[in-house]
N, C-alpha and C positions, 0 to 999 in steps of 0.2 A: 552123280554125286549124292551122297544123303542127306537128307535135310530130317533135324528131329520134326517130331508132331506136336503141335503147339497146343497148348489145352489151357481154355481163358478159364481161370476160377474164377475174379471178380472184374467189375466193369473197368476198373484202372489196369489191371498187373495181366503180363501175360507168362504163362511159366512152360517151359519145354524142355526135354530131355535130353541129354546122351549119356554115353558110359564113360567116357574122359574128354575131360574139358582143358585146353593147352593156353593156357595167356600168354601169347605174345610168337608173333610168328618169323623168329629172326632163327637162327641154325640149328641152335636147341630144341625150338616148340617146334619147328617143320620137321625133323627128322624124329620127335620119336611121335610126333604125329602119323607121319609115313607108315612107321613100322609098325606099329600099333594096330593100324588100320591092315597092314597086309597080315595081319594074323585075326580079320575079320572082327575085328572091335570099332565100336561107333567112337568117333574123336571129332569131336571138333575145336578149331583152333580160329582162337581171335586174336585180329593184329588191327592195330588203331589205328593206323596210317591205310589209305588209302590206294600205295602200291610200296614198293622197297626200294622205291629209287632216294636214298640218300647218301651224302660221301663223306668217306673218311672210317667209314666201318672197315670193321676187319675185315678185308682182303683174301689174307692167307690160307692157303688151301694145302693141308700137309699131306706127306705122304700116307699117313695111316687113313686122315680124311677121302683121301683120292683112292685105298685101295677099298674104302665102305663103299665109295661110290660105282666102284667096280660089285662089288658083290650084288648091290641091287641094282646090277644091272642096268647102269647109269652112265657109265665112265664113257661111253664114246659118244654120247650125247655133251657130258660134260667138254669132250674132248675138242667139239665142235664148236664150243663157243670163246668167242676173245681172251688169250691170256698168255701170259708168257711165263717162264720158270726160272726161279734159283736153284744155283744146283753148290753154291759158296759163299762162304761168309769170311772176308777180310778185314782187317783191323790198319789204319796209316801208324807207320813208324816213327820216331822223330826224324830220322836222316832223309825222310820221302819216301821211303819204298813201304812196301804192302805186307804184312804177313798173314797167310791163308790158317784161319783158326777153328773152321767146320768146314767139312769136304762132303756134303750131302748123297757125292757121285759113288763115295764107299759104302753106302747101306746099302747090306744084302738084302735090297726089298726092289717090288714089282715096278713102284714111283718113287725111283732117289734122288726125288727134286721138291720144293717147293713152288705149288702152282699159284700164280697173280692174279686173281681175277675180281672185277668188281663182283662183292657178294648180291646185289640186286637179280644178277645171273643166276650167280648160286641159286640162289633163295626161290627164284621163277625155276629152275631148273625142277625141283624139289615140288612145289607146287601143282606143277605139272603133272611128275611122275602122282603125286594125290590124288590126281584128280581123275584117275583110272581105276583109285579101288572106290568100290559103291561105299563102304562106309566112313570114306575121310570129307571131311567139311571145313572147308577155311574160309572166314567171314570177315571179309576186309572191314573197313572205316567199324569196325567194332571197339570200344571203349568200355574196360572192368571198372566198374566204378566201387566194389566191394563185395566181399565173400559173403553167403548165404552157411547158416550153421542151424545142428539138430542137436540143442546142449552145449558142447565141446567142442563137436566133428562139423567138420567143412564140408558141404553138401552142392557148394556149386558156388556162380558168382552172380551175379547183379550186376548187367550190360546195357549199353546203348549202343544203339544203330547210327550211323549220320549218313543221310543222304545228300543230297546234291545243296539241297537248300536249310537244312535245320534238323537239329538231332530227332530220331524217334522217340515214341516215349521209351521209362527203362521196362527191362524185362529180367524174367530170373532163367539163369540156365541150370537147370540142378543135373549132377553129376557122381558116381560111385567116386572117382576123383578127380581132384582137381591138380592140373600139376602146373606150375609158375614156373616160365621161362621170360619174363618179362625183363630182361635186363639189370644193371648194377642201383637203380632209382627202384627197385620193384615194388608196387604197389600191394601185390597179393603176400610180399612177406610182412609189410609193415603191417598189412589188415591182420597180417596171423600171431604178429607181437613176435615175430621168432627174434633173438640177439643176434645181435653181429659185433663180432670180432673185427678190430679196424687194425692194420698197420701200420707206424708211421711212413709217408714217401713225400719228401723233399723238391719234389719235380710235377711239375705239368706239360704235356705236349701243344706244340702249336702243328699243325698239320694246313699243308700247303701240297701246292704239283706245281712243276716247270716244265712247260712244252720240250721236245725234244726233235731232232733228225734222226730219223733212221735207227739203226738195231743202239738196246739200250745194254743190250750186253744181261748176264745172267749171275751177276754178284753181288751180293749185299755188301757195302762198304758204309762205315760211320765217318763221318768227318770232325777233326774237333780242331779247332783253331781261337786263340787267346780265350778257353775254356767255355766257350762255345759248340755244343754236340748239337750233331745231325746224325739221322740217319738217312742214307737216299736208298731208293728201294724201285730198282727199274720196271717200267709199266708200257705196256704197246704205245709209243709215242709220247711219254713223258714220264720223268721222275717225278715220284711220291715222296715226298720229303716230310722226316718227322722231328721236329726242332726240339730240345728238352728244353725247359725254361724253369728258372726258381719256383718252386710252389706261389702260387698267389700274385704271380708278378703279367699276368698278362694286358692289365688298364696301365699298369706305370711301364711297359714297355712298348704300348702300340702309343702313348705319351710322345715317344722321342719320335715318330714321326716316320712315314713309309722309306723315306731316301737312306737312312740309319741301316733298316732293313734291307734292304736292296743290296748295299756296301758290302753288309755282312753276309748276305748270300753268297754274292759273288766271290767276296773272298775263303769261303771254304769248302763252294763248288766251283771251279774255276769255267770247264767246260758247258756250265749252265750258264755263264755269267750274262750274257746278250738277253736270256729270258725273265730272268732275275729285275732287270730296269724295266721288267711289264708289271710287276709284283705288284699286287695293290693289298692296302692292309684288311680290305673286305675280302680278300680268298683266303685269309687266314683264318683256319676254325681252330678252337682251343678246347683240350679234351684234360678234362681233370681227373689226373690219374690217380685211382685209389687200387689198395690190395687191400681188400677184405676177404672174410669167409662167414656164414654162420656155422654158430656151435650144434644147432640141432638142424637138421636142413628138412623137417617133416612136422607135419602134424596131422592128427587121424583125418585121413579125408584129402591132406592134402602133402605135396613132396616140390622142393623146388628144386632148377638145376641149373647150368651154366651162370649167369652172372647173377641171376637171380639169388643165388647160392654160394658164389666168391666171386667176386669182382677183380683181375688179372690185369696187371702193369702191361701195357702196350709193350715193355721189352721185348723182344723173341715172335713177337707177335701169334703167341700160341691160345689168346683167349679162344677162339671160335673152335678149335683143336679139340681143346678143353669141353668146352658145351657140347659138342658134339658126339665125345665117348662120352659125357654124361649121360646125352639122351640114347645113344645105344644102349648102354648098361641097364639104364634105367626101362627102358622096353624092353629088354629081353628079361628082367626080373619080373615085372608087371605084368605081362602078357596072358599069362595063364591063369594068375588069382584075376585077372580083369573078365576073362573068361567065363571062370566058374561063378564070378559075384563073392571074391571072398577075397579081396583086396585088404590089405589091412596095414597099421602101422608096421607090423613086422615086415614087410614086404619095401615098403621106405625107409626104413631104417637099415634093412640090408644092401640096397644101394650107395645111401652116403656110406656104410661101412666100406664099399669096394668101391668107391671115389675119393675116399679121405686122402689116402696116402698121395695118388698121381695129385692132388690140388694143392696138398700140404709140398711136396718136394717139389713142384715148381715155382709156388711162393715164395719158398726158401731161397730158392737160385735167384729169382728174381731181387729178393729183397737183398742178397748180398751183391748183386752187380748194383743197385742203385746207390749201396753205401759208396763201392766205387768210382759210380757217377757222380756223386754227392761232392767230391773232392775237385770233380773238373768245374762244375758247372757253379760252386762257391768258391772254389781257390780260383776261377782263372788259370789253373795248371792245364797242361795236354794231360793225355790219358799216356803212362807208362806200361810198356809190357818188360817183367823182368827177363835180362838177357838170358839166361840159365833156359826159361821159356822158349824165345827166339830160336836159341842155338837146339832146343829137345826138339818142337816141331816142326823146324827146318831137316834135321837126322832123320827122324821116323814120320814121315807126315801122317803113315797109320794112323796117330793121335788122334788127326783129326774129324774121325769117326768118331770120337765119342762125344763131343758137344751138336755134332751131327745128328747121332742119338736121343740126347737129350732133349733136342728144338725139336725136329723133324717126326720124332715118333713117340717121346715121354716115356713115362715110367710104366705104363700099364693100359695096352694099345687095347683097342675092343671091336668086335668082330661081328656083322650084321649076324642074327639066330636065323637056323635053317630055313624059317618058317616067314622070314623076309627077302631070302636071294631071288633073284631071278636072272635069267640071260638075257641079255642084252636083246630089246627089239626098236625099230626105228621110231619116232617120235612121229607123233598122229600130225598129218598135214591141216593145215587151215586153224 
């Protein structure tokens, strides 16, 4: 692994190098960390936690995701570790019955499924494969506490270390760029003053799991009862359940008290109902759901990407989808000006131009199904599908290829650069 060279200017400050510097080591910063590095560029990537075991993160593993992970030479390593697949997305009727409204199994692709898995895996997966090229560096319990600038231009950031017992002192890591992937809270865009474009969304999720027996089956179904929405979302031995709830309402709802909850579980997962009277209102985490984007996603020195960059409605569960053909894109433009030392605004600015559209057309989807949801989860109504619907993708279920489409692979799928594939070899012992 690389490590920059540290060179003490004065008796406080210690200042070191590399050629990109990656804030935040969730799907986004690890993957064009990765690739970056496999085209022999120094990267190092800091992530403030200590390892990536936390829950309730995105999950979802798409098909376009799972064929990147095939080209670097990843996919049977991935393939190896805990997960199960959606291969359907169902909608409840009002008479009881089910109508199948994405058919995953009709994409003409290598993975026509959606794969489960906790991202902690992911993410170690990735780490892993890092940690073979001599110039990737990822420097856990590390904290950006602020970008370092030459005039205008962003020249690196201002970090701490924390050990076992108490932070290090800070240090400066200067960088040709810096590129933010620090999540929807990002610290490095605020440092950079960039705008953000906010959407209105009417909803927050509560995110829970209900133990389960045996096979949990391979379909995404919502449940919505007296205008109450769930999504369950089958997991190797337990459903992942993702509750919508009114914007702001999550203290006046844990208010009425854990038995309320439980009631209501039960009654619009029936089959879970026995795990539901285990519920306690400390396993429920509450995820405040925003759809933002910024207007400029760069500034000289520095480029930001996945939510650091739009912040994505849990709907579809395509945020990590998302980040992650950012940071391809975004490596395969950058690679070669990082190369030569001529890295430049123009080089970020051509990224978010070939990101705009896939973030902009799935905000849009998203933001008209929450109108949608808007009407179940304040009127108390179920969710209707018109008959005319019913009756078209019952006739042609082909249909159901295209929201397939849309979830499973987006608008504008992106493809590891020559100069990052590999074949498959087995994973170093010990």
């Amino acid at each position: 692994m690389a490590t920059a060279e540290p060179v003490r200017v004065r008796e406080e400050s210690l200042v070191e190098r590399t050629t990109c510097v990656v804030v935040g080591g969730g799907p986004a910063g690890m993957v064009v960390g990765l690739i970056l590095a496999r085209a022999g560029i120094h990267v190092t990537v800091l992530e403030k936690h200590a390892d990536f075991l936390r829950d309730f993160r995105g999950d979802t593993i798409h098909p376009t995701t799972l064929e990147l992970l095939d080209e670097l030479g990843l996919i049977e390593r991935f393939a190896a570790m805990p997960h199960n697949r959606v291969e359907e997305v169902r909608i409840p009727l009002e008479d009881g019955s089910t109508l199948r409204v994405g058919d995953l199994r009709r994409l003409r692709h290598p993975y026509p499924y959606i794969a489960m898995a906790p991202q902690w895996d992911f993410l170690n997966l990735l780490a892993e494969a890092g940690e073979a090229e001599p110039t990737f560096q990822l420097r856990m319990e590390t904290e950006v506490t602020g970008l370092l600038r030459d005039g205008d231009r962003v020249t690196g950031v201002r970090c701490r270390r924390y050990g076992a017992a108490a932070a290090e002192p800070e240090y400066e890591l200067r960088a040709d760029l810096t590129i933010a992937a620090d999540g929807r809270e990002s610290l490095v865009r605020r440092e950079a003053g960039l705008p953000v474009r906010e959407f209105p969304v009417n909803a927050d999720a509560w995110w829970f799991r209900l133990p389960t027996d045996g096979k949990v089956g391979e379909t995404l179904m919502p449940r919505i009862v007296d205008g109450r929405f769930y999504v369950v979302i089958p997991r190797d031995g337990y459903l992942q359940i993702a509750h919508l709830i009114p914007k702001g309402a999550d203290e006046r709802l844990r208010a009425r008290g854990v038995q309320v909850l439980r009631t209501e579980v039960a009654a619009a997962i029936p089959e879970a109902a026995e795990a539901a009277r285990q519920l306690e209102l400390a396993d429920v985490k509450v995820l405040d759901v925003r759809v933002n984007r910024l207007r400029r996603w760069y500034a000289d020195g520095l480029l930001c990407i996945g939510d650091a960059a739009h912040a994505m409605s849990p709907i579809g569960g395509v945020g990590v989808n998302l980040a992650v053909q950012d940071a391809v894109a975004a490596a395969g433009r950058l690679a070669g000006p990082l190369q030569a030392g001529t890295a430049s605004t123009r080089d970020s600015r051509a990224v978010q131009r070939r990101r705009m559209f896939p973030t902009w057309a799935t905000q849009t989807m998203q933001r008209g199904m929450h109108r949608g949801l808007d009407r179940v989860i304040e009127g108390g109504r179920g969710f209707r599908v018109p008959r005319q619907l019913q009756t078209l993708l019952r006739a042609v279920p082909q249909l159901t290829w295209v929201p397939a489409r849309l979830v499973g692979i987006g608008a504008l799928p992106e493809h590891a650069p020559r100069f990052a594939r590999r074949q498959w070899t087995p994973a170093r012992s010990g």
